[in-house]
VMD Tcl script that builds the backbone (N, CA, C; Angstrom):
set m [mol new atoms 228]
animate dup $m
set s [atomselect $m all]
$s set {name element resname resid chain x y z} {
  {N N UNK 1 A 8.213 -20.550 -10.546}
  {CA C UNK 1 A 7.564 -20.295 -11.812}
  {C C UNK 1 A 7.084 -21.594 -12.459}
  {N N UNK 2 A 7.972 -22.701 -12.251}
  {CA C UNK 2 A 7.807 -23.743 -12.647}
  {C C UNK 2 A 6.210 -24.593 -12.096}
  {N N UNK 3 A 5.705 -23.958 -11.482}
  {CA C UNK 3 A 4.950 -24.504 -10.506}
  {C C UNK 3 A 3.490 -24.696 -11.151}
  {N N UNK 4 A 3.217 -22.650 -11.065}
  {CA C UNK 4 A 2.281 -22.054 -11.892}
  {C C UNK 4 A 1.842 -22.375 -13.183}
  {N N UNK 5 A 2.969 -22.628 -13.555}
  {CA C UNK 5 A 2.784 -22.755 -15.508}
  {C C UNK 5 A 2.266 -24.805 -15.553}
  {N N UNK 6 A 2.533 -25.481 -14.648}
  {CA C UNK 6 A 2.754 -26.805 -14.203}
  {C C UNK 6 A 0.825 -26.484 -13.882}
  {N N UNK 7 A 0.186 -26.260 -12.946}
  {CA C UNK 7 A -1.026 -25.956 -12.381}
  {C C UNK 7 A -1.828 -25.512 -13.442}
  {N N UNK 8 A -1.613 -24.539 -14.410}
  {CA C UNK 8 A -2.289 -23.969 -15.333}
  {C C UNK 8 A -2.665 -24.860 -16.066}
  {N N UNK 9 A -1.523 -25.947 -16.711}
  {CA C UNK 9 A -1.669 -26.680 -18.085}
  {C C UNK 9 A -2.303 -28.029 -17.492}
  {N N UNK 10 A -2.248 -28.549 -16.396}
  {CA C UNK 10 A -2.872 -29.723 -16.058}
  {C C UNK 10 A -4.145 -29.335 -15.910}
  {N N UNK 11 A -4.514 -27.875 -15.630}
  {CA C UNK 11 A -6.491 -27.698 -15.200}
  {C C UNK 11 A -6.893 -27.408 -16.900}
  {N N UNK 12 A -5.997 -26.849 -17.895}
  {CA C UNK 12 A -6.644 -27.162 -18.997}
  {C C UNK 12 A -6.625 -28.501 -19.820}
  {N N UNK 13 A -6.117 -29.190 -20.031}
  {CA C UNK 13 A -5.849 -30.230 -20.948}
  {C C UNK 13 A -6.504 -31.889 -20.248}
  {N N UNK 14 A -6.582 -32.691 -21.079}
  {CA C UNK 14 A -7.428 -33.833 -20.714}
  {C C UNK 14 A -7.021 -34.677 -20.487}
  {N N UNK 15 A -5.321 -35.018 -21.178}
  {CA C UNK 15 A -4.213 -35.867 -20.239}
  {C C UNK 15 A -3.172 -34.800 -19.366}
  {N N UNK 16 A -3.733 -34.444 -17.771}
  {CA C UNK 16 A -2.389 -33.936 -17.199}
  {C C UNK 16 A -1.783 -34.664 -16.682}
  {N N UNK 17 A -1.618 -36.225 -17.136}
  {CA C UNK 17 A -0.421 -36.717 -16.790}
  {C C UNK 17 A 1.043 -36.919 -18.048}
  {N N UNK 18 A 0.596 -36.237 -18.724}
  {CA C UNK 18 A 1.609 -35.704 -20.076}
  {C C UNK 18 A 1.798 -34.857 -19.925}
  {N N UNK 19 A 1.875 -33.669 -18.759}
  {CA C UNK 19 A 1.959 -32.550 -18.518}
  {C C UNK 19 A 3.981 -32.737 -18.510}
  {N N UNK 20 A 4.513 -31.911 -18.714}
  {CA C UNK 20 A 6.399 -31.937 -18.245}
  {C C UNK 20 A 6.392 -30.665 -18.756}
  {N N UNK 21 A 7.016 -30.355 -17.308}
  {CA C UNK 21 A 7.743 -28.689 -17.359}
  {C C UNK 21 A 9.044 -28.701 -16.518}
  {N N UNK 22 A 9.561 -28.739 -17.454}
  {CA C UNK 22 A 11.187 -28.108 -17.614}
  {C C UNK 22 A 11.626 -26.498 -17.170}
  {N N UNK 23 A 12.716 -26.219 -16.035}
  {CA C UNK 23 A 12.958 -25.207 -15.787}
  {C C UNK 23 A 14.779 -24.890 -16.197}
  {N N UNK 24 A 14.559 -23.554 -16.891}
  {CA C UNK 24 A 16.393 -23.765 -16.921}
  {C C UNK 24 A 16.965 -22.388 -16.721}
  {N N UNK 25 A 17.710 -22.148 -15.843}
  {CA C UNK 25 A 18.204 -20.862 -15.292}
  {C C UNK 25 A 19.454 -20.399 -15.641}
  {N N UNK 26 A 19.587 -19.074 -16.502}
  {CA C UNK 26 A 20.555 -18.715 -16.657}
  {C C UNK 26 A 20.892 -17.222 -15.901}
  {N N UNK 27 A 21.334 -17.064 -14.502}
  {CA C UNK 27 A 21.587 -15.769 -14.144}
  {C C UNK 27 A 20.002 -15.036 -13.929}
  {N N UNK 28 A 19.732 -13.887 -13.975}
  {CA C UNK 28 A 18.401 -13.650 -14.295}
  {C C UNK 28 A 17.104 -14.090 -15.339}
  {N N UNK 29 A 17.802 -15.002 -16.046}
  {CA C UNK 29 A 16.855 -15.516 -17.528}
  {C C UNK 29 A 16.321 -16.984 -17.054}
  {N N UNK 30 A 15.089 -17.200 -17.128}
  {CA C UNK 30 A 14.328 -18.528 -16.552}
  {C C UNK 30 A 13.788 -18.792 -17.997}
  {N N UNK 31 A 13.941 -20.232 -18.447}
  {CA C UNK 31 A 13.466 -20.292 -19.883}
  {C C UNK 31 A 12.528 -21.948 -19.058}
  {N N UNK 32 A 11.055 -21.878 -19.303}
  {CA C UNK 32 A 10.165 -22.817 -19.002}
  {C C UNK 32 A 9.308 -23.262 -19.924}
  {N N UNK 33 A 9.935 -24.865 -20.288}
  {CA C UNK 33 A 9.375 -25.576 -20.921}
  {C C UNK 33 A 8.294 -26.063 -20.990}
  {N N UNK 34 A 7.084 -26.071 -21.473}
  {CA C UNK 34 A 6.380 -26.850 -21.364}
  {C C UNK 34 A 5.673 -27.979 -22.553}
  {N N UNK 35 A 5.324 -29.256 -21.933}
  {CA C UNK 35 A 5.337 -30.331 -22.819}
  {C C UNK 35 A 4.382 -31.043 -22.612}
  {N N UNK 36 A 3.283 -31.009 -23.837}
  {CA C UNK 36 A 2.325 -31.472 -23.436}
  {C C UNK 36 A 1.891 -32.820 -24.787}
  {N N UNK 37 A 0.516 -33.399 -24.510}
  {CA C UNK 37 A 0.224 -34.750 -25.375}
  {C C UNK 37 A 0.039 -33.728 -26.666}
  {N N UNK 38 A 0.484 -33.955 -27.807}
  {CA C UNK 38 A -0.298 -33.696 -29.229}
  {C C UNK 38 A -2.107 -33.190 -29.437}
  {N N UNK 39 A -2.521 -33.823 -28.601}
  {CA C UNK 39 A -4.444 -33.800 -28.649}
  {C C UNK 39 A -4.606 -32.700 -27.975}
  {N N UNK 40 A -3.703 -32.892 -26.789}
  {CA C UNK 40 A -3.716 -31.098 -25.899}
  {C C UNK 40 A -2.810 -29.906 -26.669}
  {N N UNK 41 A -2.617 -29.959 -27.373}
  {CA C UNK 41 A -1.744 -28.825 -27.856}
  {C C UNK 41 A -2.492 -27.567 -27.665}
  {N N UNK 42 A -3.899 -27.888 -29.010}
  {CA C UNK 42 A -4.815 -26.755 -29.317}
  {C C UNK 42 A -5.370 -25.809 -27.800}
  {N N UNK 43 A -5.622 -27.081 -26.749}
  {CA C UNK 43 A -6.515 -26.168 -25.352}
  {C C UNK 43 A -5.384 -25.175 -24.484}
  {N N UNK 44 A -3.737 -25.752 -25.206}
  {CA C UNK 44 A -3.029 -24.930 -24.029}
  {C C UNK 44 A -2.675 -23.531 -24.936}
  {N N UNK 45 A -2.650 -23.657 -26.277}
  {CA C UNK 45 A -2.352 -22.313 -27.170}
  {C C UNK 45 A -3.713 -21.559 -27.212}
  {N N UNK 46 A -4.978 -22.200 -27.406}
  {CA C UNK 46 A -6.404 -21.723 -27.607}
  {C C UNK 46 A -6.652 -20.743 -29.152}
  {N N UNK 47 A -7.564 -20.318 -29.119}
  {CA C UNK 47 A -7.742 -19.299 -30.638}
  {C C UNK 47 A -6.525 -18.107 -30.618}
  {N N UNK 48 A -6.263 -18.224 -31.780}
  {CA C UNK 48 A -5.174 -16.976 -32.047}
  {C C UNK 48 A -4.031 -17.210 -30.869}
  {N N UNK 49 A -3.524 -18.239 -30.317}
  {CA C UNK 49 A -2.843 -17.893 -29.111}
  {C C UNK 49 A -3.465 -16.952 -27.959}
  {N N UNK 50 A -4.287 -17.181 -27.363}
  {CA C UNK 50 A -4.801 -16.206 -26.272}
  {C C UNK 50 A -4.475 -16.953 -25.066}
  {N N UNK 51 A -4.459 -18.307 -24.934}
  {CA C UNK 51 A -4.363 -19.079 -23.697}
  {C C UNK 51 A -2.637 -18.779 -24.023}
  {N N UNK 52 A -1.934 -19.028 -24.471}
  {CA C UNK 52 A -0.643 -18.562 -24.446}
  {C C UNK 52 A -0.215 -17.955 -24.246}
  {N N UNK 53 A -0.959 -16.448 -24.654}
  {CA C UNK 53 A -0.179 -15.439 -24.675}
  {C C UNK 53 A -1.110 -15.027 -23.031}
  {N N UNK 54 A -2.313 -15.772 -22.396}
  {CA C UNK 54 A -2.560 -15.872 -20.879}
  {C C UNK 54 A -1.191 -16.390 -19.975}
  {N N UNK 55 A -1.176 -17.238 -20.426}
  {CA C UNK 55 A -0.145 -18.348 -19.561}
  {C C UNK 55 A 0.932 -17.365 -19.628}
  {N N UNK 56 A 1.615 -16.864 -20.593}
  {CA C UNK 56 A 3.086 -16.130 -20.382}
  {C C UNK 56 A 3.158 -14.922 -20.241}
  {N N UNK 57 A 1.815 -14.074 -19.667}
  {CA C UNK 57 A 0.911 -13.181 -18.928}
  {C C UNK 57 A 1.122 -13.435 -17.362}
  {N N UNK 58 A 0.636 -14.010 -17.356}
  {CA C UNK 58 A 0.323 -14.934 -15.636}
  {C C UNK 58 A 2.179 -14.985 -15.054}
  {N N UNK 59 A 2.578 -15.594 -15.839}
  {CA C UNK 59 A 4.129 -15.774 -15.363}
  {C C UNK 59 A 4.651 -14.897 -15.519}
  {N N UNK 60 A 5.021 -13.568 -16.256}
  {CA C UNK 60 A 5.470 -12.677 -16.083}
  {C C UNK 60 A 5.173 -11.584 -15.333}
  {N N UNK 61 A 4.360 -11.776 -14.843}
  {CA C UNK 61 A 3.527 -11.087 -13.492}
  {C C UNK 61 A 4.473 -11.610 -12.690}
  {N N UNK 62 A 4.159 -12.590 -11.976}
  {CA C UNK 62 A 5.000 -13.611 -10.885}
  {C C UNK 62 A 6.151 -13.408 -10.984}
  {N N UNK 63 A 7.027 -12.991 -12.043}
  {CA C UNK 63 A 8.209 -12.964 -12.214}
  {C C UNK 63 A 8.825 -11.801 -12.071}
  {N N UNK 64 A 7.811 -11.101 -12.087}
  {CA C UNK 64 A 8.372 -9.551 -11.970}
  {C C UNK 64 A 8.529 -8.654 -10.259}
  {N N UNK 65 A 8.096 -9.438 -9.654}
  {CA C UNK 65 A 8.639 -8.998 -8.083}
  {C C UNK 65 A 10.142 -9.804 -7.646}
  {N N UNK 66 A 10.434 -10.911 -8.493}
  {CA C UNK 66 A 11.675 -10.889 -8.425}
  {C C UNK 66 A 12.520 -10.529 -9.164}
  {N N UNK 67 A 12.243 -10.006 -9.979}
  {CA C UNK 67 A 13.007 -9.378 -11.088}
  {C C UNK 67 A 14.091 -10.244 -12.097}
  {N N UNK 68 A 13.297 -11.382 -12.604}
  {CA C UNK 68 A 13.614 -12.399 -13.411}
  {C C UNK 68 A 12.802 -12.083 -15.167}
  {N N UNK 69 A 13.684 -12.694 -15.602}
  {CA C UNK 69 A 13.140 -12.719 -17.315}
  {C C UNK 69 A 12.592 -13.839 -17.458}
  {N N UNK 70 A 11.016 -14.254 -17.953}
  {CA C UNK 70 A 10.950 -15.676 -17.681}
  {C C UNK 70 A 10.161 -15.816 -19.096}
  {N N UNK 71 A 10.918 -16.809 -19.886}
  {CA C UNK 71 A 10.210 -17.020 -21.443}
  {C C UNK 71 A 9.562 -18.420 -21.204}
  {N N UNK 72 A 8.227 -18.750 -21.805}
  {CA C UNK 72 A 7.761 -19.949 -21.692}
  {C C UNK 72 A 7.439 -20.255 -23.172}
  {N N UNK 73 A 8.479 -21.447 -23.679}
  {CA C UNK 73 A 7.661 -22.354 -24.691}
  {C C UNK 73 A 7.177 -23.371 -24.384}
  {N N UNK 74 A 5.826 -23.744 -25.405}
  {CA C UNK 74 A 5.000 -24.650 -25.601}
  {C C UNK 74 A 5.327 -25.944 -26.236}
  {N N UNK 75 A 5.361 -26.923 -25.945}
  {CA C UNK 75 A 5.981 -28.238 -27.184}
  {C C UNK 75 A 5.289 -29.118 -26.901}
  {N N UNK 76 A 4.905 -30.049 -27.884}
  {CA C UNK 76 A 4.665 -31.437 -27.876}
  {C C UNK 76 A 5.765 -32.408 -28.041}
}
mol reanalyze $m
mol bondsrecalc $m
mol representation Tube
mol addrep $m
Protein backbone atom coordinates (compact mmCIF):
# COMPACT_ATOMS: atom_id res chain seq x y z
CA UNK A 1 0.00 0.00 0.00
CA UNK A 2 2.83 1.95 0.92
CA UNK A 3 4.03 1.90 -2.52
CA UNK A 4 0.94 3.22 -4.44
CA UNK A 5 0.18 6.12 -2.24
CA UNK A 6 4.38 6.76 -2.51
CA UNK A 7 3.89 6.73 -6.76
CA UNK A 8 0.75 8.83 -6.67
CA UNK A 9 2.19 11.81 -4.59
CA UNK A 10 5.62 12.01 -6.32
CA UNK A 11 3.69 12.19 -10.09
CA UNK A 12 1.67 15.03 -8.49
CA UNK A 13 3.77 17.45 -6.60
CA UNK A 14 6.94 19.46 -7.76
CA UNK A 15 9.37 18.43 -4.98
CA UNK A 16 9.05 14.41 -4.97
CA UNK A 17 11.97 14.31 -3.18
CA UNK A 18 9.98 15.55 0.05
CA UNK A 19 7.78 12.87 -0.66
CA UNK A 20 7.86 10.35 3.05
CA UNK A 21 5.42 7.71 3.52
CA UNK A 22 5.21 6.08 6.62
CA UNK A 23 3.51 2.64 7.05
CA UNK A 24 2.16 1.36 10.47
CA UNK A 25 0.39 -1.95 11.03
CA UNK A 26 -1.83 -2.84 13.54
CA UNK A 27 -3.37 -6.49 13.00
CA UNK A 28 -5.74 -5.77 10.08
CA UNK A 29 -5.52 -1.74 10.41
CA UNK A 30 -2.70 -0.12 8.00
CA UNK A 31 -2.53 3.62 8.97
CA UNK A 32 -0.28 5.49 5.89
CA UNK A 33 1.36 8.49 6.34
CA UNK A 34 1.99 10.74 4.04
CA UNK A 35 4.44 13.79 4.12
CA UNK A 36 4.87 16.13 1.86
CA UNK A 37 6.82 19.97 1.23
CA UNK A 38 4.26 22.81 2.48
CA UNK A 39 4.09 24.32 -1.43
CA UNK A 40 2.83 20.71 -2.32
CA UNK A 41 0.21 20.41 0.12
CA UNK A 42 -2.62 22.14 -2.08
CA UNK A 43 -1.77 19.57 -5.49
CA UNK A 44 -1.95 16.41 -3.16
CA UNK A 45 -5.50 17.50 -1.33
CA UNK A 46 -6.70 19.48 -4.74
CA UNK A 47 -10.27 21.49 -4.72
CA UNK A 48 -12.64 20.47 -2.01
CA UNK A 49 -10.35 17.45 -1.26
CA UNK A 50 -10.98 15.43 -4.46
CA UNK A 51 -7.29 14.38 -5.02
CA UNK A 52 -7.61 13.04 -1.45
CA UNK A 53 -10.49 11.73 -1.22
CA UNK A 54 -8.86 10.02 -5.05
CA UNK A 55 -5.79 8.87 -3.32
CA UNK A 56 -7.75 7.12 -0.30
CA UNK A 57 -10.11 5.78 -3.16
CA UNK A 58 -7.27 4.17 -5.06
CA UNK A 59 -5.94 2.54 -1.77
CA UNK A 60 -8.88 1.22 -0.53
CA UNK A 61 -9.52 -0.57 -3.60
CA UNK A 62 -6.01 -2.27 -3.30
CA UNK A 63 -6.74 -2.97 0.09
CA UNK A 64 -9.73 -4.63 -0.20
CA UNK A 65 -8.64 -8.04 -1.83
CA UNK A 66 -6.70 -8.40 1.17
CA UNK A 67 -8.98 -7.54 3.45
CA UNK A 68 -7.09 -4.76 5.34
CA UNK A 69 -8.42 -1.33 6.79
CA UNK A 70 -6.14 1.17 5.30
CA UNK A 71 -6.52 5.02 6.54
CA UNK A 72 -4.25 7.55 4.77
CA UNK A 73 -3.28 10.94 6.31
CA UNK A 74 -1.87 13.82 4.61
CA UNK A 75 0.87 16.07 6.54
CA UNK A 76 3.34 18.53 6.00
Amino acid sequence: MKEIVEVIAKALVDHPEEVVVTEKQDGKDIRIQLHVAPSDMGKVIGRQGRIAKAIRSVVKAASSREEYRVDVDIQN
